[in-house]
Backbone as ProteinMPNN parsed JSONL, in Angstrom:
{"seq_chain_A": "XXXXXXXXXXXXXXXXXXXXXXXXXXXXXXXXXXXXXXXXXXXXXXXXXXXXXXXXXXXXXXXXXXXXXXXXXXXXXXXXXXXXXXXXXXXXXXXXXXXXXXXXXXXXXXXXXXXXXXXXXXXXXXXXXXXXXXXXXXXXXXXXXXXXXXXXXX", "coords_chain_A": {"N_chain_A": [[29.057, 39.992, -30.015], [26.636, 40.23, -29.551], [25.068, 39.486, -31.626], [25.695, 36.54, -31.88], [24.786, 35.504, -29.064], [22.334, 35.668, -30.281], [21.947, 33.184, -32.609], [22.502, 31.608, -31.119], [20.712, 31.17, -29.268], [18.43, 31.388, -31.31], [18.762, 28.47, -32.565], [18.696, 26.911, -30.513], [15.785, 27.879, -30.394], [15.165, 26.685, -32.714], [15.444, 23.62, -32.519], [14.115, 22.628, -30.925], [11.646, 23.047, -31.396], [11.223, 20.949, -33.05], [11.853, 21.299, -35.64], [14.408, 20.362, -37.208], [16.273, 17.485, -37.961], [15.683, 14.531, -36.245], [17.168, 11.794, -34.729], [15.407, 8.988, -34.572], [14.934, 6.035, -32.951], [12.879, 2.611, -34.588], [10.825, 0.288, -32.746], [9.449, -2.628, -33.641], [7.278, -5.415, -32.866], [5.79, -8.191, -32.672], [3.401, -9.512, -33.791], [1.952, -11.629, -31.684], [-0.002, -13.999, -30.779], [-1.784, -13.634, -27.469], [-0.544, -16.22, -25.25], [-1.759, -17.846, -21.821], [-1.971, -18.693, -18.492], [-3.42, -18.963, -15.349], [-3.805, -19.642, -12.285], [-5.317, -19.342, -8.751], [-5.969, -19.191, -5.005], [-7.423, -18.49, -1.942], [-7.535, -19.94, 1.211], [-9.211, -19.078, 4.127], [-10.148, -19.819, 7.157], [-10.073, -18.715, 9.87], [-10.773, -15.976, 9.045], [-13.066, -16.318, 7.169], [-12.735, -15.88, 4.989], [-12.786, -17.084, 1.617], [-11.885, -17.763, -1.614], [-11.687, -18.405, -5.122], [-9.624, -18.396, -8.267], [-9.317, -19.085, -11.67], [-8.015, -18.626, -14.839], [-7.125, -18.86, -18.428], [-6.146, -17.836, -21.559], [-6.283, -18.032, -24.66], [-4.791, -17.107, -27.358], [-7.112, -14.599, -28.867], [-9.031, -15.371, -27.225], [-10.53, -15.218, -24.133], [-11.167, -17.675, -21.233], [-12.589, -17.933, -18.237], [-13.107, -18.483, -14.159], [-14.236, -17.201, -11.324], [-14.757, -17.915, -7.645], [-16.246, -17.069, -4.491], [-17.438, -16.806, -1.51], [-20.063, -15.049, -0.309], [-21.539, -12.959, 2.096], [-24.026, -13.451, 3.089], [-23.693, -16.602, 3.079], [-24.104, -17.961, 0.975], [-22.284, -19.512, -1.89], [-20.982, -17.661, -4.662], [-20.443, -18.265, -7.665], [-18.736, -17.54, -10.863], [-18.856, -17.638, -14.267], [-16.568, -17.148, -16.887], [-16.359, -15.464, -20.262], [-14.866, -14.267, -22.515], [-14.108, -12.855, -26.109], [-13.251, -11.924, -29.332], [-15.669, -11.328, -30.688], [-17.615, -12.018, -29.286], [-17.491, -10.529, -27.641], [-17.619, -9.499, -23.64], [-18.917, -12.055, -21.487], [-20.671, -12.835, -18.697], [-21.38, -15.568, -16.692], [-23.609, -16.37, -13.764], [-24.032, -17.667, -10.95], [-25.315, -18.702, -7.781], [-24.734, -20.502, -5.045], [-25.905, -22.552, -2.471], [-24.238, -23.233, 0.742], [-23.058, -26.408, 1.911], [-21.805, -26.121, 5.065], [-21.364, -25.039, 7.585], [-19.421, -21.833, 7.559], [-18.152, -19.791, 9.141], [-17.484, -20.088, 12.157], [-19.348, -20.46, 15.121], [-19.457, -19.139, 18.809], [-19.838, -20.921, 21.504], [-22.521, -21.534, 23.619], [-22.224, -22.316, 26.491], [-19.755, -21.556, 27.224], [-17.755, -19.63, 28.499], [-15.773, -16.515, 29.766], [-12.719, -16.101, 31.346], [-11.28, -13.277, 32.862], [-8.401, -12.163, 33.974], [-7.827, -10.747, 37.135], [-6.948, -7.673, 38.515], [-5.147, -6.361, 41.057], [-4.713, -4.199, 43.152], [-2.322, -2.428, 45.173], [-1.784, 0.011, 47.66], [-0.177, 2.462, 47.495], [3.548, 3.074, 49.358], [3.621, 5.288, 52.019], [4.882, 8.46, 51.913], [7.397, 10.691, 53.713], [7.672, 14.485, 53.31], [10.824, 15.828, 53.545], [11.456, 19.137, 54.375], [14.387, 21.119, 52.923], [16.783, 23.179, 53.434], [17.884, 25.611, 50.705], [20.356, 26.575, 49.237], [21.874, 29.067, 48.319], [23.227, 30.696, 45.197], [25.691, 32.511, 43.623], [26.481, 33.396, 40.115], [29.08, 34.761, 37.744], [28.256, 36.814, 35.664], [29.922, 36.098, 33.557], [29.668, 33.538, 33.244], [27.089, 33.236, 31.911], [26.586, 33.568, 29.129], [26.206, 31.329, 26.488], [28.045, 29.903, 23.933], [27.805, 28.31, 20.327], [29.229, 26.695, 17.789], [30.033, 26.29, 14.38], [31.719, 24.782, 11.229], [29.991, 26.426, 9.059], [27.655, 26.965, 10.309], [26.54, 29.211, 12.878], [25.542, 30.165, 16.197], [24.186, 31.695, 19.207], [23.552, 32.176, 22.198]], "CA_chain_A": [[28.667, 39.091, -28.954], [25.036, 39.7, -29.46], [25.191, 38.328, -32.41], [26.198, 34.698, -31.37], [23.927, 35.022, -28.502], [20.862, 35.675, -31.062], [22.423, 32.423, -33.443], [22.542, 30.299, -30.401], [18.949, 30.885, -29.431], [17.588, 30.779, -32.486], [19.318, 26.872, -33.2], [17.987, 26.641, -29.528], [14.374, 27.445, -30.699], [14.526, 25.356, -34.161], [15.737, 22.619, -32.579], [13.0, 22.235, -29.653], [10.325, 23.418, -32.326], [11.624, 19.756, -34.471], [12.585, 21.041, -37.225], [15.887, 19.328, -36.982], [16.085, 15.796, -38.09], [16.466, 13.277, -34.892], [17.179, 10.047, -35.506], [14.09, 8.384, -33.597], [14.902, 4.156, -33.354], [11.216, 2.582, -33.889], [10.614, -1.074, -32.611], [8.542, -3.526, -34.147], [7.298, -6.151, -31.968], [5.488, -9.295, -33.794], [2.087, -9.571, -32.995], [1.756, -13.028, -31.495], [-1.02, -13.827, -29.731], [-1.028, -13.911, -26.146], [-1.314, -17.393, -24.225], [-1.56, -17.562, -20.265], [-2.887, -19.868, -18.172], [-3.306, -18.518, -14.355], [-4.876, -19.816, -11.013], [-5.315, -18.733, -7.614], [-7.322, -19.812, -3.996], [-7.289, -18.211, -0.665], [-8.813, -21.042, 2.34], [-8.826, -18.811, 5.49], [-10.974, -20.457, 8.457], [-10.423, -18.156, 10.412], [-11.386, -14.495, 8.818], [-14.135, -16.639, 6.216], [-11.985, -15.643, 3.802], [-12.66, -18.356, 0.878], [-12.598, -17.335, -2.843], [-10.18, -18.642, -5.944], [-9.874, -17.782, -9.465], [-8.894, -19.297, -12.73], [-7.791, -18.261, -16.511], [-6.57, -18.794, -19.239], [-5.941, -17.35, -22.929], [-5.419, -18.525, -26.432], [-5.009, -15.666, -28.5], [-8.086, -13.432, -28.094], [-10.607, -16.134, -26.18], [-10.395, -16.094, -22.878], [-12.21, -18.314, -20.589], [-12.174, -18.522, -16.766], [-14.018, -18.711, -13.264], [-13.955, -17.566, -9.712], [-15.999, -18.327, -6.502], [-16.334, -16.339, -3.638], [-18.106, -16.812, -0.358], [-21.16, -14.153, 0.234], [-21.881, -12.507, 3.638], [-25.532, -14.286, 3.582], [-23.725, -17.673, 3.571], [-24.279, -18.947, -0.412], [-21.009, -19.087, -2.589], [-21.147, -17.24, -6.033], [-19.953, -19.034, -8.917], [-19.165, -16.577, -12.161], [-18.11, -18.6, -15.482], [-17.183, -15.602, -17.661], [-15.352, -15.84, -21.384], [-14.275, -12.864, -23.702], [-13.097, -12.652, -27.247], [-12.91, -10.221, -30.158], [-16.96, -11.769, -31.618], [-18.942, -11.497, -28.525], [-17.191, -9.277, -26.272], [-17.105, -10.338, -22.142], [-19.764, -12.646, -21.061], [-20.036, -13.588, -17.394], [-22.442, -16.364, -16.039], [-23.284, -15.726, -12.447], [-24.843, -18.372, -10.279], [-25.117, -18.937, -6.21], [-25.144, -22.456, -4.178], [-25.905, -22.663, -0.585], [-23.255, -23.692, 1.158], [-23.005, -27.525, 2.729], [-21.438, -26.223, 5.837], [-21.164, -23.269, 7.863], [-18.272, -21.221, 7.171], [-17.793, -18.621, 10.176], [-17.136, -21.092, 13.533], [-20.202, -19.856, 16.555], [-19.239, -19.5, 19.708], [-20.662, -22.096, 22.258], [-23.447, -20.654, 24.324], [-21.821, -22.231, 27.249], [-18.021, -20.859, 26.764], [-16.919, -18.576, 29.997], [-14.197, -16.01, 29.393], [-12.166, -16.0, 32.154], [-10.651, -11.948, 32.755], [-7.062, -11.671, 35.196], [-8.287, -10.085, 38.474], [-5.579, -6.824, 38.787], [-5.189, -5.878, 42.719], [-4.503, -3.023, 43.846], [-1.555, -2.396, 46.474], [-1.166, 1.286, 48.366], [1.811, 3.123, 47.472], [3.676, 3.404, 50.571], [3.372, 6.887, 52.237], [6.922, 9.096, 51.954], [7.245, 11.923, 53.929], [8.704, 15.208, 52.733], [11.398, 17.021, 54.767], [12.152, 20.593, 53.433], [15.964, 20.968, 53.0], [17.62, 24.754, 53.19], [18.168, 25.817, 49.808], [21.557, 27.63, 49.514], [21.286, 30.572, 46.874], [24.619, 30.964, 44.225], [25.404, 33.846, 42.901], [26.814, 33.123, 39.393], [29.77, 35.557, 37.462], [28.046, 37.123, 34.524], [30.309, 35.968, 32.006], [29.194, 32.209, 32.52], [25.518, 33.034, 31.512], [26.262, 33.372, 27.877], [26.452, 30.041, 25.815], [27.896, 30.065, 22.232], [27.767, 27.229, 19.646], [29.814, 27.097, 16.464], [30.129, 24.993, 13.511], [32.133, 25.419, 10.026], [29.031, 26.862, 8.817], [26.613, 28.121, 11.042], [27.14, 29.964, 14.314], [24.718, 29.751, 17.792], [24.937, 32.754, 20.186], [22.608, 32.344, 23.259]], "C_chain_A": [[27.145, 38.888, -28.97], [24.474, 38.994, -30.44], [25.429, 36.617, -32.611], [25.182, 34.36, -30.333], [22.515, 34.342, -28.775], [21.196, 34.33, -31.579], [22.45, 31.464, -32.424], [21.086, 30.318, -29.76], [17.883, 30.858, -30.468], [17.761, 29.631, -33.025], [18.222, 26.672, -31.924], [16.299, 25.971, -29.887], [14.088, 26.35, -31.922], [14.647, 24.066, -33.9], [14.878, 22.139, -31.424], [11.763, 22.501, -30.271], [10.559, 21.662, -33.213], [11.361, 19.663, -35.51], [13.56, 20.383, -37.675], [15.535, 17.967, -37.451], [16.33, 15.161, -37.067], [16.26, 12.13, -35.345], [16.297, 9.621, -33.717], [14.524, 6.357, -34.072], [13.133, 3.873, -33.226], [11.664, 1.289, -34.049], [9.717, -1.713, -32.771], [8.115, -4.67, -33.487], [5.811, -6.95, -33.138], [4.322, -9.533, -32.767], [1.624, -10.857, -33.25], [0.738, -13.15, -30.422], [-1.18, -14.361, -28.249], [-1.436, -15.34, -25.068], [-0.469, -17.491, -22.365], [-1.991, -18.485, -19.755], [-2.214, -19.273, -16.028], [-4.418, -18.943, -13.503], [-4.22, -19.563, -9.702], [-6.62, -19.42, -6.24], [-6.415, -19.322, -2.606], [-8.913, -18.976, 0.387], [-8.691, -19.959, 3.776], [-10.406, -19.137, 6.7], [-11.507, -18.993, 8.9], [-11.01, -16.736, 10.713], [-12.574, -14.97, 7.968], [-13.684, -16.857, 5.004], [-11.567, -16.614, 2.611], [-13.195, -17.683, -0.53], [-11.091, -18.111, -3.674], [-10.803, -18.277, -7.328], [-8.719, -18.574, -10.463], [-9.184, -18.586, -13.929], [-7.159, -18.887, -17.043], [-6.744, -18.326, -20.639], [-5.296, -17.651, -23.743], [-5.756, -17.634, -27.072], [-6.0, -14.77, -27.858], [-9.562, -13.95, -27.82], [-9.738, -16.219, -25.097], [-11.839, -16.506, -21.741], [-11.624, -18.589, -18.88], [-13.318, -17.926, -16.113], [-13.522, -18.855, -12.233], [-14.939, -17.326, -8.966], [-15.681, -17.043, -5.611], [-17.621, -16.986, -2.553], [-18.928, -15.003, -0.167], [-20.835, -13.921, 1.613], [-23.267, -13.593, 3.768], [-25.004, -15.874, 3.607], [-23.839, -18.79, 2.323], [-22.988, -18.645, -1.155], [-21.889, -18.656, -4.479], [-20.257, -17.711, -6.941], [-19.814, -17.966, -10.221], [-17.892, -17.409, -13.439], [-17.81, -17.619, -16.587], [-16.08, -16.375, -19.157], [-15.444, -14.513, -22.222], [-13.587, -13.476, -24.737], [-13.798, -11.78, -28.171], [-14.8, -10.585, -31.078], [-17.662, -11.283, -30.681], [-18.607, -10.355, -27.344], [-17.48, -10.399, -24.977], [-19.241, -10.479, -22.226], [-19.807, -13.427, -19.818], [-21.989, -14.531, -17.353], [-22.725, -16.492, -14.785], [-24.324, -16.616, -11.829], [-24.594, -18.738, -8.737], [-25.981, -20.069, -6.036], [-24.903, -22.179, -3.03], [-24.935, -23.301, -0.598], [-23.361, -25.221, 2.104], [-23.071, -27.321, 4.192], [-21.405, -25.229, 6.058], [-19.325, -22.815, 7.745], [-17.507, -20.553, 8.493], [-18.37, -19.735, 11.682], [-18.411, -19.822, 14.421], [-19.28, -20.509, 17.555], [-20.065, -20.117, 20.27], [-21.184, -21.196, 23.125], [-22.556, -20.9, 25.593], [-20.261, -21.602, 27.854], [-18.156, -19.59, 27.467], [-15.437, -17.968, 29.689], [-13.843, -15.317, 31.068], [-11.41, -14.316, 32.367], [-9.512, -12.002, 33.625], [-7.889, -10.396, 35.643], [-6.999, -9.19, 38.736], [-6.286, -6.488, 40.093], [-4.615, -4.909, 42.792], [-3.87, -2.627, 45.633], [-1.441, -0.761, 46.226], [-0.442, 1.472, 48.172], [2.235, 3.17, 48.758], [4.007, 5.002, 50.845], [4.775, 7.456, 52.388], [6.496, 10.588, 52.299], [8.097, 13.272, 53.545], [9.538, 16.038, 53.871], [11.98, 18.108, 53.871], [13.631, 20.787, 54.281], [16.454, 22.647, 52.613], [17.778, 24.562, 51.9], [19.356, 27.375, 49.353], [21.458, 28.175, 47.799], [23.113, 30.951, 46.632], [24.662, 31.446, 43.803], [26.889, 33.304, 41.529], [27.29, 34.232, 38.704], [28.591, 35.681, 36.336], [28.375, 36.194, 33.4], [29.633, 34.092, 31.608], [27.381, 32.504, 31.986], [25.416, 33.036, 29.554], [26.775, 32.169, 27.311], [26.621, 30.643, 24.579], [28.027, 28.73, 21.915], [28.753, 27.656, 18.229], [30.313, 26.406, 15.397], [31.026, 25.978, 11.535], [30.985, 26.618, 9.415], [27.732, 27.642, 8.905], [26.981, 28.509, 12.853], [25.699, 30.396, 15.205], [25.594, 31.03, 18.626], [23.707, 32.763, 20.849], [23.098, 33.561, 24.295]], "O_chain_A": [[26.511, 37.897, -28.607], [23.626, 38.11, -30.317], [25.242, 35.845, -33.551], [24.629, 33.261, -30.39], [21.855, 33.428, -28.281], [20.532, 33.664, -30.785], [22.418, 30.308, -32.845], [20.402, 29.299, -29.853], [16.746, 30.39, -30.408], [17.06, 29.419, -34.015], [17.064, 26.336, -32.171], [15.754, 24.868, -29.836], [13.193, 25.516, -32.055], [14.171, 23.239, -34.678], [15.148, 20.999, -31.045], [10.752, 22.168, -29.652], [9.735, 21.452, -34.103], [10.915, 18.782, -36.245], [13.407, 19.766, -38.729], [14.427, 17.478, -37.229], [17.538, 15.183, -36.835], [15.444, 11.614, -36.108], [16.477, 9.826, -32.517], [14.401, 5.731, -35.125], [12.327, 4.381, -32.447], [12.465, 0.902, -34.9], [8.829, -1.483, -31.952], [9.155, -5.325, -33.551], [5.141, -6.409, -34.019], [4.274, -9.676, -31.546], [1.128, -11.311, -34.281], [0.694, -12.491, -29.383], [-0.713, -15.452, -27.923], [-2.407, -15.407, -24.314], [0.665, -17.317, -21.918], [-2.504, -19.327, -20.492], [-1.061, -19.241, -15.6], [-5.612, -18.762, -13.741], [-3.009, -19.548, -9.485], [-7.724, -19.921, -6.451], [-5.26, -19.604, -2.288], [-10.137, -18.847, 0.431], [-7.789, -20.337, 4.522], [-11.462, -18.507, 6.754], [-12.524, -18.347, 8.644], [-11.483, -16.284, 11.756], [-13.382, -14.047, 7.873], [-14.026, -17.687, 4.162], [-10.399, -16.975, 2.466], [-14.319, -17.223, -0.732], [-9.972, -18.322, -3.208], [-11.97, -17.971, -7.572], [-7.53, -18.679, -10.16], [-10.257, -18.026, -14.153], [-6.437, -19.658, -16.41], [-7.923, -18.52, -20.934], [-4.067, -17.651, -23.818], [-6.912, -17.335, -27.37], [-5.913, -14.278, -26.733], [-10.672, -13.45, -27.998], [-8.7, -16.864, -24.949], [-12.927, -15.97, -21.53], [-10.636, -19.199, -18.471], [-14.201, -17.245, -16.634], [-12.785, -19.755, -11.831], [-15.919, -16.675, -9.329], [-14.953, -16.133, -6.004], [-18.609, -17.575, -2.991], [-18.278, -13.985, 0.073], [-19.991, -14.571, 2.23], [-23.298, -14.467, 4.634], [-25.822, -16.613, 4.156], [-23.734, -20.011, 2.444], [-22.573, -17.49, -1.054], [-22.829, -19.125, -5.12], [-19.091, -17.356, -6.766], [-20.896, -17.531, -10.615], [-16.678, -17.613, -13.427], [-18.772, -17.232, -17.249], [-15.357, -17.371, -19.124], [-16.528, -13.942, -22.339], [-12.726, -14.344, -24.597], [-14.74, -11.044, -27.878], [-15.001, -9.957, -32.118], [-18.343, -10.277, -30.877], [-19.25, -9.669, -26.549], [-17.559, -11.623, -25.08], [-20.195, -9.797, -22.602], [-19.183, -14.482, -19.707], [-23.12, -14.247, -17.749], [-21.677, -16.94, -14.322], [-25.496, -16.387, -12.128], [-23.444, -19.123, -8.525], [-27.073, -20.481, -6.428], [-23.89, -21.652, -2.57], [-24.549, -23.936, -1.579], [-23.861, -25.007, 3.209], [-23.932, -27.919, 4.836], [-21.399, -24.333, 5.213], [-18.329, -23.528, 7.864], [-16.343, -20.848, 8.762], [-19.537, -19.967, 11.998], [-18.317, -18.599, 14.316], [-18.649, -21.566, 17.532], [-21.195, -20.08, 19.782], [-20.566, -20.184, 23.455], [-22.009, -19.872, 25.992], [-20.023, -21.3, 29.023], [-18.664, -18.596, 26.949], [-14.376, -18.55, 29.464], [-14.425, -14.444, 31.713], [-10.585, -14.356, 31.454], [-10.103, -11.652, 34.647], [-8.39, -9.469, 35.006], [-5.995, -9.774, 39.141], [-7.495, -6.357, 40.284], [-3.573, -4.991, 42.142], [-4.45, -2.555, 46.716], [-1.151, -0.231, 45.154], [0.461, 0.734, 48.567], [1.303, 3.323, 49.548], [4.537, 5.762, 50.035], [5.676, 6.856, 52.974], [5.755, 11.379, 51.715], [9.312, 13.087, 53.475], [9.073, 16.696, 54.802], [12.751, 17.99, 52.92], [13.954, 20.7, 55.466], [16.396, 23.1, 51.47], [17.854, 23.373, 51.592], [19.179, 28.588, 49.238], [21.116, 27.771, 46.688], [23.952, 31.309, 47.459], [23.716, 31.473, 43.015], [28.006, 32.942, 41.898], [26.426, 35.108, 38.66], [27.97, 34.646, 36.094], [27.616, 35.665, 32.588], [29.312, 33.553, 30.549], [26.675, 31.521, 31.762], [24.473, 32.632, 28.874], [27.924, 31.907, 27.665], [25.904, 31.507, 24.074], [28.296, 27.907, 22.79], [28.892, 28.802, 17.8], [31.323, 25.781, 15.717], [30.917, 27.086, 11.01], [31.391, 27.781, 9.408], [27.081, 28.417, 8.205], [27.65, 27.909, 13.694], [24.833, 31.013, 14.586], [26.789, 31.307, 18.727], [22.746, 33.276, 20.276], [22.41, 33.853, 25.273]]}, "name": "protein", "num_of_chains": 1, "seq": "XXXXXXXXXXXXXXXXXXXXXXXXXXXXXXXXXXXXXXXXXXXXXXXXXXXXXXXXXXXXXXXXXXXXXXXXXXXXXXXXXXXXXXXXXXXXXXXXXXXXXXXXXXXXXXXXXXXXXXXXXXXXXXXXXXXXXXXXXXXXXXXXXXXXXXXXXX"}
């Protein structure tokens, strides 16, 4: 018996060491070059929130450009292009903006608040009520619980 045990851990170890032959499938995938073409634009008024973005790729140039809105109020422009000669090249230029972006409030503009009032609880008087005293058997004071499985003994 110890014999078979030793013979089955020693296949064990040769065969997790890979010595063993495994048949491994390998997949070849055809190296075509990759074309894309992707755009994007978020308009939001009301958070500022104004930027978009284009690409695209023929093989291994790609060329694209997205904006963004600044905090100071000028949009950033970046014209960038990558491929396998010059590596990534961005162009990065800011234009004041025509128009304001982020809405002011009007100096004159009154915010109205709801006026909460305040009503008195009405007054409740207490009347003390005899409290009759029960004298309870022993045996009801213990609670059990009990389930296929587990068992409750208060």
């Amino acid at each position: 018996m110890a014999f078979k045990f030793f013979l089955l851990s020693a296949l064990i170890a040769v065969a997790s060491a890979g010595l063993l032959p495994v048949a491994v499938k390998h997949v070849e995938y055809a190296d075509a070059p990759a074309e894309y073409q992707f755009s994007y634009s978020v308009h939001d008024d009301h958070t500022g929130d104004i930027k978009s973005q284009q690409e695209e790729r023929h093989g291994d140039d790609v060329k694209g450009q997205y904006t963004l809105i600044d905090a100071d109020g000028y949009r950033r422009v970046v014209d960038y292009t990558a491929d396998e000669h010059n590596g990534f090249n961005a162009v990065v230029r800011r234009e004041p903006l025509t128009q304001k972006v982020v809405k002011a409030v009007l100096p004159g503009a009154k915010v109205v608040a709801p006026v909460q009032h305040y009503v008195a609880a009405p007054v409740v008087h207490k009347v003390a009520l005899p409290v009759a005293k029960v004298a309870y058997p022993a045996n009801l004071a213990t609670v059990s619980f009990s389930a296929p499985s587990l068992n409750y003994h208060y």
